[in-house]
C-alpha positions as CSV (number, residue, x, y, z in Angstrom):
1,X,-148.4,198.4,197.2
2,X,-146.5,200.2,194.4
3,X,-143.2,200.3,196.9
4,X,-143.7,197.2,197.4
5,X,-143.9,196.4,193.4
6,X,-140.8,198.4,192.9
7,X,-139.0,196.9,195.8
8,X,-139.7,193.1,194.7
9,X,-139.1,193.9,191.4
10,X,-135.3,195.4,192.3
11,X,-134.9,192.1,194.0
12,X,-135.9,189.7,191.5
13,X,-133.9,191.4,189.0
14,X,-130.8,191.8,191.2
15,X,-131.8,187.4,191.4
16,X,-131.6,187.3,187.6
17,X,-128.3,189.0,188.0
18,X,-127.0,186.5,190.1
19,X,-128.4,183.6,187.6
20,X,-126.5,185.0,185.0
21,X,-123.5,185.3,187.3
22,X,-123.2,181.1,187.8
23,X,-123.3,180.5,183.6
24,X,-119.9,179.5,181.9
25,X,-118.6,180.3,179.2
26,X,-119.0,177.6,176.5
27,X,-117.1,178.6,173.3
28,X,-116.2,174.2,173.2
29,X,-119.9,173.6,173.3
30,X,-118.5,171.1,176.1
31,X,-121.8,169.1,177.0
32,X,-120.9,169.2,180.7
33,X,-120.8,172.7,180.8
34,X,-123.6,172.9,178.6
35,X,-125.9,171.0,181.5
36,X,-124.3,173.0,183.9
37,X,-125.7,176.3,182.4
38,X,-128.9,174.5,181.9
39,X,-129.5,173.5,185.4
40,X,-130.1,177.2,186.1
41,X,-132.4,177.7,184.0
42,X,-135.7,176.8,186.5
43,X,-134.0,179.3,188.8
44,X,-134.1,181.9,186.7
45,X,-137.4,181.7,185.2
46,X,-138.3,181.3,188.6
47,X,-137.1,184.8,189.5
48,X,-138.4,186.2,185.6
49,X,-141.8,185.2,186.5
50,X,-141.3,186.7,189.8
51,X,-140.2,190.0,188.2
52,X,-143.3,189.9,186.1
53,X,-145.8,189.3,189.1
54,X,-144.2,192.6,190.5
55,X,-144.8,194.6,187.0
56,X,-148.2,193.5,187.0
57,X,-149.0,194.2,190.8
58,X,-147.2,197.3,190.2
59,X,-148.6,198.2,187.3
60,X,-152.3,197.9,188.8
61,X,-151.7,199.8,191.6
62,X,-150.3,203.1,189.8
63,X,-153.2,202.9,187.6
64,X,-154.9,202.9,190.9
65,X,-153.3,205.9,192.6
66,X,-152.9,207.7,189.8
67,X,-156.9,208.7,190.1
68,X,-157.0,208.7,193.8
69,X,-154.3,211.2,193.8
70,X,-156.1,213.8,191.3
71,X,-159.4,213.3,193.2
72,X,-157.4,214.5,196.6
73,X,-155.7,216.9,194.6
74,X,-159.2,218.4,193.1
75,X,-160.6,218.2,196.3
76,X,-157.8,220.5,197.8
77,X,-158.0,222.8,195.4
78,X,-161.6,223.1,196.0
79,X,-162.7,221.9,192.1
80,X,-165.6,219.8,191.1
81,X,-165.0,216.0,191.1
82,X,-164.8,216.0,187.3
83,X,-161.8,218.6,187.0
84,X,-160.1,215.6,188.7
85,X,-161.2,212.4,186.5
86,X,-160.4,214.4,183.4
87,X,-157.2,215.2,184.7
88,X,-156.2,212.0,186.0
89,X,-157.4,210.3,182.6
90,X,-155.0,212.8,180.9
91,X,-152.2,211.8,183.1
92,X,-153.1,208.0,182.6
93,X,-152.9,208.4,178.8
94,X,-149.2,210.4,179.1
95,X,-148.7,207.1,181.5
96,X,-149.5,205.0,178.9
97,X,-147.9,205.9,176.3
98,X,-144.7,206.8,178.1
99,X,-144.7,202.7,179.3
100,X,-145.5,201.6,175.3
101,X,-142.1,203.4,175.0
102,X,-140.4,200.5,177.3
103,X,-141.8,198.0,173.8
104,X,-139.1,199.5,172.0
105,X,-136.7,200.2,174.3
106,X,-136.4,196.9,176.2
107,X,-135.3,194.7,173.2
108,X,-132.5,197.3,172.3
109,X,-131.2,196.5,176.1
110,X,-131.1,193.0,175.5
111,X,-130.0,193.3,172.3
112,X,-127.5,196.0,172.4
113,X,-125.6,196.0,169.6
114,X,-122.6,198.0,170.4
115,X,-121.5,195.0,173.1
116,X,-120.2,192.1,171.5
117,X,-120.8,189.1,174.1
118,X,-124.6,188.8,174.1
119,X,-124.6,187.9,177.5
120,X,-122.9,191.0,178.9
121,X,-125.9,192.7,176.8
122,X,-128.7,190.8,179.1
123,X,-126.3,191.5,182.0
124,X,-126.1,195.0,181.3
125,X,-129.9,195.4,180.8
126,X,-131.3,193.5,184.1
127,X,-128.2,196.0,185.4
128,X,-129.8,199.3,183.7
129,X,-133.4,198.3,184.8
130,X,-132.1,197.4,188.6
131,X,-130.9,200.8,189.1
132,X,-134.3,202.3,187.4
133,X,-136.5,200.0,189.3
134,X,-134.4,201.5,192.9
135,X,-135.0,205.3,191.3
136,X,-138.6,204.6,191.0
137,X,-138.8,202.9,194.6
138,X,-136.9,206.3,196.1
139,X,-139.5,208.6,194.2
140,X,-142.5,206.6,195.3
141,X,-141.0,207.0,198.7
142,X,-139.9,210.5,198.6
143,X,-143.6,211.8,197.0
144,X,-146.0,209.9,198.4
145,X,-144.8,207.6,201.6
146,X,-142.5,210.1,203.4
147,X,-143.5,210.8,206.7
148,X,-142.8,215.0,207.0
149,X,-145.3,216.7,204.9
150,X,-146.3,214.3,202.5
151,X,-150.0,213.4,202.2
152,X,-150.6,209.7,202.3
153,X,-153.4,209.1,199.2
């Protein structure tokens, strides 16, 4: 489920890309063009809320796995049941507060002041978190879903 979070989010975003791709440049504020850019706008919150179903699927299952994975891991190692929960609640806090991080630094990817066209910013984000979204589709592969030595959990 969490490859398949990752995955859907990689293509939803790489949609959002393509959105963008189709709006003109309007420095005239030419009406036509104007309409133009706004007839894309269903398609792309199309794909937005998309990319959100995916974060939220995704977001449930690691906070599934994440305890599932401690209790096999405690069970391995031959430790009580409870060496697991406490450790899997420790790593869900770290989780936690490393994804409260993504608050702060999502806006300064849209925003980014150092680019001057706003809309190479947002292009440049939805490009940054595409290639993060494919690095945390490979690791979820790699660790958990690989078929030589990897335990499935």
């Amino acid at each position: 489920v969490t490859l398949a979070a990752f995955s859907g989010m990689v293509v939803f975003t790489v949609a959002v890309l393509w959105t963008l791709t189709q709006l003109q440049a309007n420095p005239t504020a030419d009406p036509a063009i104007a309409l133009d850019n706004k007839s894309w706008f269903p398609v792309f919150l199309g794909f937005f809320l998309c990319i959100f179903a995916c974060t939220g699927i995704g977001n449930g299952s690691t906070y599934k796995m994440i305890p599932t994975i401690f209790r096999h891991r405690a069970e391995d190692a031959g430790l009580p049941l409870a060496e697991g929960t406490k450790r899997a609640s420790a790593a869900i806090g770290v989780i936690g507060a490393v994804g409260a991080i993504g608050g702060f630094l999502i806006p300064i990817a849209f925003s980014s002041p150092w680019v001057d066209n706003p809309l190479s910013a947002t292009k440049g984000a939805f490009a940054i978190f595409t290639a993060y979204y494919v690095v945390c589709a490979v690791v979820t592969f790699g660790v958990y879903l690989r078929g030589s030595g990897a335990r499935k959990v």
